[in-house]
Structures are given as structure tokens and as C-alpha cells.
N, C-alpha and C positions, 0 to 999 in steps of 0.2 A: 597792409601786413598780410592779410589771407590770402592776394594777389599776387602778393610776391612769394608765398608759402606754396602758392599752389605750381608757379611757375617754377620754383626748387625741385617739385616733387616729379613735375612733367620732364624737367631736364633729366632727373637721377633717369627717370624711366625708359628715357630714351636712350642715354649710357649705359644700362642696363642690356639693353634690346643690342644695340651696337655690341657689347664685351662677348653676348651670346651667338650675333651670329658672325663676329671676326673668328670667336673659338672654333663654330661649329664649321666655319668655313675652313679653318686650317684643317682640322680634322680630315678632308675630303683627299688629299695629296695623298694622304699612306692609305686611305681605301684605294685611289685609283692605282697604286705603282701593285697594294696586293694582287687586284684582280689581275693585273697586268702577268704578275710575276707566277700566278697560279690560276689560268683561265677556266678551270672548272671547279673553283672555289664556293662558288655563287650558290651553286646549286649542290654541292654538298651538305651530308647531315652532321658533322662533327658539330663540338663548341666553338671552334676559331669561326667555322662558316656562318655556325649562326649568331655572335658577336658583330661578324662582319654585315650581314644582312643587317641588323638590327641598328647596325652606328649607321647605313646609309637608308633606310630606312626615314629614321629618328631625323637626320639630316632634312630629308625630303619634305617630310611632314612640316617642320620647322620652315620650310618655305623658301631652303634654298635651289636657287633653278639649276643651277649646277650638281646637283648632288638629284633633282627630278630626274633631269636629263640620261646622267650615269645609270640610276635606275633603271631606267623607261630601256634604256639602251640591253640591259642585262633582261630582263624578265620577255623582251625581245628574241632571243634568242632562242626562246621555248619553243615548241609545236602546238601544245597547250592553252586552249583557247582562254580560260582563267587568267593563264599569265599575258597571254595577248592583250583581252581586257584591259588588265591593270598597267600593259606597259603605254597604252593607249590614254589611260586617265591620269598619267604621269605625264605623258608627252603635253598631257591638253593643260595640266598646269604649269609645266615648265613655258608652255605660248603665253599662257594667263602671265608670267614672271617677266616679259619679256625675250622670251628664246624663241624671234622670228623663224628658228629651223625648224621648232620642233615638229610644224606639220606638214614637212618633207618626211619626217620619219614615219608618220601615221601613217602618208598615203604611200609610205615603203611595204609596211607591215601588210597593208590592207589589199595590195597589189593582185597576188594569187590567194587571196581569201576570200571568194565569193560573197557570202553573207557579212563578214565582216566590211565589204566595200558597198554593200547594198545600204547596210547598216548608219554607215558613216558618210554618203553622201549628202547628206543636209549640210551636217556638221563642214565638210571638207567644201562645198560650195560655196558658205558663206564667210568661208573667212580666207578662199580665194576671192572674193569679191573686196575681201577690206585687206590684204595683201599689197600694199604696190612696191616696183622699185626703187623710187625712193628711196623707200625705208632701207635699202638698203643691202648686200650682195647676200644676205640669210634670205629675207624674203622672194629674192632672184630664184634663189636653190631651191628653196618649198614651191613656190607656184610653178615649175619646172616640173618638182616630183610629182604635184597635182596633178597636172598636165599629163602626166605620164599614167596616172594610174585613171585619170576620168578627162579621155579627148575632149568629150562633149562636151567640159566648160572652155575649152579654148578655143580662140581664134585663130586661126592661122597665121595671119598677119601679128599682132602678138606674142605668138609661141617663137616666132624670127625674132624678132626685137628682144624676148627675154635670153635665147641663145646668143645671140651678138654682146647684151650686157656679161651674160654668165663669162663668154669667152675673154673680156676683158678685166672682170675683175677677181677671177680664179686665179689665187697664188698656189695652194699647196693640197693635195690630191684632187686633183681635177679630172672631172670624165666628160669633156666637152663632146667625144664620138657619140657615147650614147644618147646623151641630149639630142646631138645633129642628126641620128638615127631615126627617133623618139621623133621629134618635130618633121623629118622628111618623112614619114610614114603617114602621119598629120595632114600635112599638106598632100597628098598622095603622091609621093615622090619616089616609088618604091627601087627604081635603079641607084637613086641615091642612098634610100635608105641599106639597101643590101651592104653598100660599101662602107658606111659607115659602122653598122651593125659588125662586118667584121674587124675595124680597126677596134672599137670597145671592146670586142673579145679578146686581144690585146694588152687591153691595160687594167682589166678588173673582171672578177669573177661574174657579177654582175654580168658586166658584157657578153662573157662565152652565154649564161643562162640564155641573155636575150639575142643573140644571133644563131643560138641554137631554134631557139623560139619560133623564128622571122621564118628558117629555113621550114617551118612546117608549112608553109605553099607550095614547095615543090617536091616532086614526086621522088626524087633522089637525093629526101633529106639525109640521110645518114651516112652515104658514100660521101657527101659533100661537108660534111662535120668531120667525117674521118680525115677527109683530105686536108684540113683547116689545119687538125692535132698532128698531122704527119708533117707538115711544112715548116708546122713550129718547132718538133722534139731537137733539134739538130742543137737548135738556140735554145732550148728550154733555162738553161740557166742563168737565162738576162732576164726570164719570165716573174712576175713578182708572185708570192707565196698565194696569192687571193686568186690570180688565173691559173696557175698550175693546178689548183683542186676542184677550180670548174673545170675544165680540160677533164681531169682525173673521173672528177663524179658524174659529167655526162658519159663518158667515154664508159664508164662500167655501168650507166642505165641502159645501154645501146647493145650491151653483148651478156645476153645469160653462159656463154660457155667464157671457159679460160680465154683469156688474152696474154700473153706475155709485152703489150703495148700499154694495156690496162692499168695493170702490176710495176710497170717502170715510170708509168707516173706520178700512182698511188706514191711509189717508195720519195718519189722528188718532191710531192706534197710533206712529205713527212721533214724531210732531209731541210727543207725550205722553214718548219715552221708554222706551215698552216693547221690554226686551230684545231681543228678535231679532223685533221687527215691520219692520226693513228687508229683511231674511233673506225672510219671510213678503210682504214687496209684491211682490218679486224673481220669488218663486216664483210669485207669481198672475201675472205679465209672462208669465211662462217658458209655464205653462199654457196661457195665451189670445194666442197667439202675431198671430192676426188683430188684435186689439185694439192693439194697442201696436206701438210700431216697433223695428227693432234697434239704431238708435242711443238711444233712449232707454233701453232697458231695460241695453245696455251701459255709459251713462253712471251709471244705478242700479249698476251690481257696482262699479264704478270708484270711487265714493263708501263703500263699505264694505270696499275693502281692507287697510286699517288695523286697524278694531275686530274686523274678521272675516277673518283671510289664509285658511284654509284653506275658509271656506264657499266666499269670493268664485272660490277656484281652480274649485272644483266645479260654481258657477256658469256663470262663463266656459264649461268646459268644455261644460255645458247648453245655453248661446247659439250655440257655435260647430257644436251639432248640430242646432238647430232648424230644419225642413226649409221651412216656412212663410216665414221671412224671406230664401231663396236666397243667403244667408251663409254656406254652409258651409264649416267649414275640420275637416275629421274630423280629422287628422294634427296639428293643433294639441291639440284637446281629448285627443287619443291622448298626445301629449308630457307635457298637464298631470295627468292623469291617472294616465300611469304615474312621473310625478315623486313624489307624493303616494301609491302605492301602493309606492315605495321607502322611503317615510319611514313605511311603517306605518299608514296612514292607512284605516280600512276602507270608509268609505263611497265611496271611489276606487273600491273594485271593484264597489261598484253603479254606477257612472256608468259603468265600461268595461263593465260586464252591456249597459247598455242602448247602446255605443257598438254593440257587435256585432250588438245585437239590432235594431238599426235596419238594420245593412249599411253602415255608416257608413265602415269600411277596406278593404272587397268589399262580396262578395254576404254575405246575411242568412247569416248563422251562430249557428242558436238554442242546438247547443250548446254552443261557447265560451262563450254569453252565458248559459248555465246554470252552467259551468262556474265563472265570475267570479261570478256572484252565489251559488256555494254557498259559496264563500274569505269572503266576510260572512254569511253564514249557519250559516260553523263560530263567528263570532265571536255569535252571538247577534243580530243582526238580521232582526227580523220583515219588514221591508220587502223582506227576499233573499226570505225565504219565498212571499211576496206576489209578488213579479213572474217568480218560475218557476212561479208557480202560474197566474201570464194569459199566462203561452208555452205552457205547458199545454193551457190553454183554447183560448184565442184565436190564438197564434204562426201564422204562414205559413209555411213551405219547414219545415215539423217536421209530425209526425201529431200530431196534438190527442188526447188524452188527459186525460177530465173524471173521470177515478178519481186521477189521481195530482193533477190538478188540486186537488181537493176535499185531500186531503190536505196537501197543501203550503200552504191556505192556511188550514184547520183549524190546523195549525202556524203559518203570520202570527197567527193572532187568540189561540194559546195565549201566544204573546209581546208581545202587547199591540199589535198594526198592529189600529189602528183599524178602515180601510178594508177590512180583510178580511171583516168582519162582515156588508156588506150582497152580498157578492160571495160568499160562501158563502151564503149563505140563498137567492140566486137561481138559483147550482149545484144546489142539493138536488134542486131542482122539476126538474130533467134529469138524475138518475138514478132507477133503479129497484132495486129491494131489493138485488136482486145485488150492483149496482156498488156500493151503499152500502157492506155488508161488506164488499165488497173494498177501499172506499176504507177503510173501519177501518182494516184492516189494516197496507195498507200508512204511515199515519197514525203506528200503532204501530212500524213499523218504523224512521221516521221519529226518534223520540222515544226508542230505544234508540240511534241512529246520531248525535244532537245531545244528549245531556243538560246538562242545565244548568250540571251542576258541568263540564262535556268543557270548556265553550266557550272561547277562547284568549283 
């Protein structure tokens, strides 16, 4: 009788566990069609957003992998090493649930993130070791992505064999060129790799990044990117929404003045679709402040307050310090700014870094404006690292200092800020051995003062 009571009790429980995670699993449909329908939802502060966070969240936690996955995938999205983290220890349980993919995504994330790839090698080693094909055309894709972010676990002979599988069993968005790219650069195959590297520029945004990449071994990288974007504009609109905004975004890291080549891509990003290609026209406005007017470019943030509340605040905030257009209203961007650094918002404290750092509420005040960009910089923002590192340099009413310079933006490009890359290779050539070590150094002290796992 207790026997068969207890086996009553174990069935209900299991019914139980089933009714809870069929419900929670339906639930995940109308999260994914919202994000879908409102892609800057996630990361807004309303109640709908954070309902929304909170049912996928709640989902996740519950242990379904589908609903990690979606997570992992959004808090992915950020620059924000906190959220990198977390979309990282989502990924790892989504593999733990069985989502052979999910550490293709890891070693997506981890790719241009120095420390975080440093970080994650153990992790990303041993479970390309227990990885095979087999298992099947997820795990094909991950240890590919492996492959791509850490050569020196693959073989070369292997890295052929999982391309030849990928290319046969890839039904539906497939980027066999980058792979073939990825693996002929591997094998040192670089005439091939070039040619592949430009067909993936082709077919995903990804790809333009990485044939832009490639082309940095030769000396007329950028004549020959240019040449890539002018071949294709004729055809641009066979181009899918995800290549036109790489096209777009390299093509406007390549030219600090006006383009009118720039700006017709920007607009075909937009026209297309792509994600935050409004976000992206906004910001070339904001840059090239001669070129454009302030009522237009205001009418531009006015238009994206809806899909985007918190960029457009950070915008605005941008416009009302642009010193070019003789609109200035500091006191206002000062209001919206520290509204948005109430509610948690990190990238607030780079816009008040630079409200200070302009002199925007007085006189130039480089340390407060060090100060607010180290508050993003405890959170993991390479871009804090980066702009205390050109007060460093460059800043007025501060003494310039190209040793701590160098260091702070050694730290931007360990965290994956682009733009620090060409701005440290140009610091080197003005120091001399001394300052070098001592820029180590203090580099190192740096990197005990921010560790990865510190950051909030």
C-alpha cells in the first residue's frame, strides 16, 4: 500500500513538472514574436520591458534551453561586459540542456574580446575535445566556431573534414565561405583564403567584418574595401539587410569627413531593416555635425523613440551638446543623462564623461570626466577605457600623460573597443623604451583593479 502511495505521489509529481514546463514552454512563442516585433524592447526601462525580461528570465531559470538560448542570445547583444558574462553562463547552461550550438555562440562572443577569450579557453578547449560530428550538424557548427575563435585547437586535416560535413548538411542560413575562408587561412592557404573572405562578405555581415579583417596584410587595405563597396552598390538591393550595414559601418569607420557614399548606404541599411542601422545614421549625423542640420538630425532621434527609448535619450542628450550647431542646451542633456544614470543605465555615464569633458556645465573638468567614465568602466566598457585614454593623450586644462594613456587604451582594445587599435599603434611610435615599461605596468595594475569576473 505505501508502495503503491508513493508511486501515486511520484507520477502526480512528474505531471506536475510536465503541466509546468508544457505551460512555460508555450509561454516562449509571444516572447520571441515581441522581441521580434520591438527589437529594442529587451533593453528598455518601461513595465512591458521588464515583464518581458522577467517571464524570459523566469523561463530560463526553470531550465528551459530554449528560452536560455533566447536569453543568452539578447544580453549578447550588449558591449557590457556584465551582460557578456551572463549571456555566456546562459549559453553554458543551455549546452548543459543539450544545445549542442550553444558553444558556437560563446566562442562568437569571445572572438574580439581579448580577456574574455583568454578567460574561456579552458572552458572552450574541453568541450571541443568532447564535441564530435556525430552528434551531429550543431556540434559541426560549434567546433567550426571554436576553430575560428582558437586555431590552435585544430587540425588542419579536421578543420577540412568538419567544412565538407558543414557544407553538406547546412539547409537554411549557411555561410560555408566564411568557414572555407576560416579553415584556408588555417591551413595557410592565404590566395584562397582572400577569395573566400570576399564571397562571405557577400552573404553576411560577419563576412564584410572578416574580409575587411584579412585585408589588414596589405598596404592598400582600404582603397581595396572601397573597391569591394563600389562593385557591389549598383546591386545593393539583392544585398541582405545584415551585409549592407557591414558595408555601411565599415565604410563610415574608414572616412572621418562626409561621404555621400557613406550616407547612401547608411540610408539602404535603414530602408532594408537592419537592426540598429537608424541608431548607426543618427550617429554619422552626430559625427559630421557641419554636414547635416540640427533640425534634421533631431527629427532622425524623434523617429526612433519608440523602437529605441533609451538610445534616443542618449542621443538627444549628444545633440543638445553638439557645439557646431549653436544649440546648446548642456542643462538639459545634464537632466537626461542623469535620469537614465538613476535608472542604472551605464552608458549615461559615458555621455556625462563627455558632458564634463567638453565643459559643457563650467569650465572643462577632465577629472570628473574621468571620474564618470571610470563608473562604466567598473562595469566593463571598453569605450570608458578608450576615452580616458584621449584625455590622457590629447585632454586640455589636464597634464597629458602618454604612459597612462597607452595603458588605458591597451585595456579599451583588451575589451574588444575597436577604435583603440589604430590609436595605440600610433601612441607606440611616441614612446621610448622607458615609458613603454612603465606603461606595462601600470597596464598591469589596471587589469588587477578591473578583473573581469569584479565588473558589476
Amino acid at each position: 500500500m505505501i508502495d503503491t502511495e508513493c508511486r501515486s505521489m511520484k507520477w502526480l509529481a512528474g505531471l506536475a513538472l510536465w503541466v509546468i514546463a508544457t505551460t512555460a514552454a508555450a509561454g516562449l512563442p509571444a516572447i520571441r514574436y515581441q522581441l521580434a516585433a520591438q527589437p529594442g524592447i529587451f533593453w528598455d526601462l518601461s513595465p512591458e520591458a521588464g515583464e518581458l525580461k522577467a517571464g524570459l528570465r523566469e523561463l530560463a531559470e526553470f531550465g528551459l534551453g530554449d528560452a536560455q538560448l533566447l536569453l543568452a542570445s539578447q544580453l549578447s547583444m550588449s558591449s557590457g561586459f556584465v551582460h557578456l558574462r551572463e549571456a555566456i553562463h546562459w549559453y553554458q547552461k543551455a549546452y548543459d540542456n543539450g544545445h549542442d550550438d550553444a558553444p558556437g555562440f560563446i566562442a562568437r562572443i569571445v572572438e574580439k574580446k581579448p580577456l574574455l577569450h583568454e578567460g574561456l579557453l579552458p572552458y572552450l578547449r574541453e568541450v571541443a575535445s568532447r564535441l564530435s560530428p556525430e552528434q551531429g550538424f550543431k556540434s559541426v557548427w560549434s567546433l567550426l566556431e571554436i576553430y575560428s575563435s582558437y586555431p590552435d585547437f585544430a587540425e588542419p586535416a579536421r578543420a577540412d573534414r568538419l567544412l565538407e560535413l558543414y557544407r553538406r548538411a547546412c539547409i537554411n542560413t549557411c555561410f560555408p565561405d566564411l568557414f572555407a575562408a576560416k579553415t584556408a587561412e588555417l591551413n595557410g592557404r592565404d590566395t584562397d583564403a582572400l577569395h573566400f573572405y570576399r564571397l562571405a562578405g557577400l552573404t553576411s555581415g560577419r563576412g564584410v567584418n572578416a574580409y575587411f579583417e584579412f585585408l589588414e596584410r596589405f598596404d592598400d587595405r582600404e582603397s581595396r574595401f572601397q573597391a569591394f563597396a563600389d562593385s557591389l552598390y549598383e546591386e545593393a538591393d539583392t544585398l541582405t539587410a545584415d551585409v549592407v550595414q557591414g558595408i555601411s559601418g565599415t565604410l563610415r569607420a574608414l572616412r572621418s569627413e562626409f561621404n555621400p557614399t557613406v550616407i547612401a548606404w547608411l540610408d539602404l541599411a535603414v530602408e532594408k531593416g537592419a537592426t540598429n542601422a537608424p541608431i548607426n545614421r543618427i550617429e554619422y549625423m552626430l559625427d559630421l555635425p557641419d554636414s547635416f542640420s540640427f533640425q534634421e538630425t533631431r527629427d532622425q532621434i524623434k523617429a526612433v523613440e519608440v523602437d529605441f527609448p533609451i538610445q534616443s535619450k542618449l542621443l538627444r542628450a549628444q545633440l543638445l551638446t553638439t557645439l557646431a550647431w549653436k544649440k546648446l542646451d548642456p542643462h538639459a542633456a545634464y537632466d537626461l543623462l542623469k535620469g537614465l544614470e538613476d535608472r542604472n543605465v551605464s552608458a549615461a555615464h559615458i555621455g556625462m564623461g563627455d558632458l564634463y569633458h567638453m565643459g559643457g556645465l563650467d569650465e572643462v573638468d577632465q577629472l570628473q570626466a574621468i571620474a564618470e567614465y571610470k563608473k562604466a568602466a567598473q562595469k566593463g566598457y571598453g569605450t570608458a577605457f578608450h576615452k580616458i585614454a584621449a584625455i590622457y593623450r590629447y585632454g586640455r586644462a589636464i597634464c597629458n600623460d602618454k604612459v597612462q594613456s597607452h595603458a588605458y587604451s591597451r585595456m579599451a582594445l583588451m575589451l574588444g573597443e575597436g577604435s583603440a587599435d589604430e590609436f595605440l599603434r600610433s601612441l607606440k611610435d611616441e614612446l621610448d623604451a622607458a615609458e613603454v615599461a612603465r606603461a606595462n605596468a601600470v597596464y598591469r595594475e589596471l587589469l588587477a583593479a578591473y578583473p573581469v569576473e569584479g565588473f558589476e
